[in-house]
N, C-alpha and C positions, 0 to 999 in steps of 0.2 A: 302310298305304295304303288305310284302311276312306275315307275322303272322296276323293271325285272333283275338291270342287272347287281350282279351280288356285292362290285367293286361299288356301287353308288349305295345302298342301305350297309353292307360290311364294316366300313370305314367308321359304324354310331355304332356299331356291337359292341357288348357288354363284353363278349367274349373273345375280340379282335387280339388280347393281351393275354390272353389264358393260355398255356402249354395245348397245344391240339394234342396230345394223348391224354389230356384232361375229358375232354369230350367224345373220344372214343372208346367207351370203356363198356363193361360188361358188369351184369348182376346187381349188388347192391350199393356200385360205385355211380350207377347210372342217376340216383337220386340225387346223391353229391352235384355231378354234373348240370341235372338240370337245375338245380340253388342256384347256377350262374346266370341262368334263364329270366330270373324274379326280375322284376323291373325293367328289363331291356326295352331302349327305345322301335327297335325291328325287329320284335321278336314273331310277329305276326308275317313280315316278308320274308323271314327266316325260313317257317314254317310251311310258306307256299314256294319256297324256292327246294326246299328238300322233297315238298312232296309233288311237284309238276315235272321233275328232274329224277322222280323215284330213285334218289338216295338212300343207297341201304344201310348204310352205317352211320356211328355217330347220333349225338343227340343236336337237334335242329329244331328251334322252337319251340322249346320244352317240351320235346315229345322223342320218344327212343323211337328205334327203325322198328319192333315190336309196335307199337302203340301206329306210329304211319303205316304201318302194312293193314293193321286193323280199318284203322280208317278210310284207306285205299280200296280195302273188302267191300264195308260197309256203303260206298258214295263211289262205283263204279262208271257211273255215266258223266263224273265232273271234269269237263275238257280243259278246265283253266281254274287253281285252285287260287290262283293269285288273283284271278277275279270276284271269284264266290269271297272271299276273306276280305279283300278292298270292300264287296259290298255290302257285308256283314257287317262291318267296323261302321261304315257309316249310316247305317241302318241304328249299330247300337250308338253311335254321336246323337242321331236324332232323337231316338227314345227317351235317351238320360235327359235332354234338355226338354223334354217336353213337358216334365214330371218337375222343374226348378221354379221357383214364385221369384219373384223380381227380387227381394231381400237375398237371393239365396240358397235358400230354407225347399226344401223338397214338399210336393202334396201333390196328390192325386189332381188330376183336369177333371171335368165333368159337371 
């Protein structure tokens, strides 16, 4: 997630293909919407690109502009969300492998 810009992570969106009135939508089509979100390979730079840009509409990384404004409330002193989320991802990369035995197979360290 080292580039910001949207033309370099855009181009692996799931949703590059999708009607953009698909993703701009309201009420109970917003869940629809974000179904396109499951799986996406940037869906994480998605979401720090809507929210460091506070983007009010549309759904941007599985999250409505309701759900970004909450969280925008919530984490008011975050100067760079594309930061906090790069370091978050790789914080959660380390965790999961620390918990994998050589076969594979998951179990506690200690």
């Amino acid at each position: 997630m080292g580039e910001d810009d949207q033309d370099t992570w855009g181009v692996r969106a799931v949703c590059r293909t999708a009607d953009p009135d698909e993703l701009f939508v309201e009420g109970a089509a917003q869940n629809e919407a974000k179904a396109l979100c499951t799986g996406c390979p940037v869906r994480t730079e998605c979401l720090a690109h809507a929210l460091d840009r506070r983007i009010e509409h549309g759904i941007w990384g599985d999250m409505t502009e309701r759900e970004r404004r909450a969280l925008l409330r919530r984490r008011p002193t975050v100067t760079s969300w594309r930061r906090l989320l790069e370091t978050a991802r790789a914080e959660y990369g380390r965790q999961s492998t620390e918990y994998q035995e050589p076969s594979g197979g998951f179990s506690r360290a200690g």
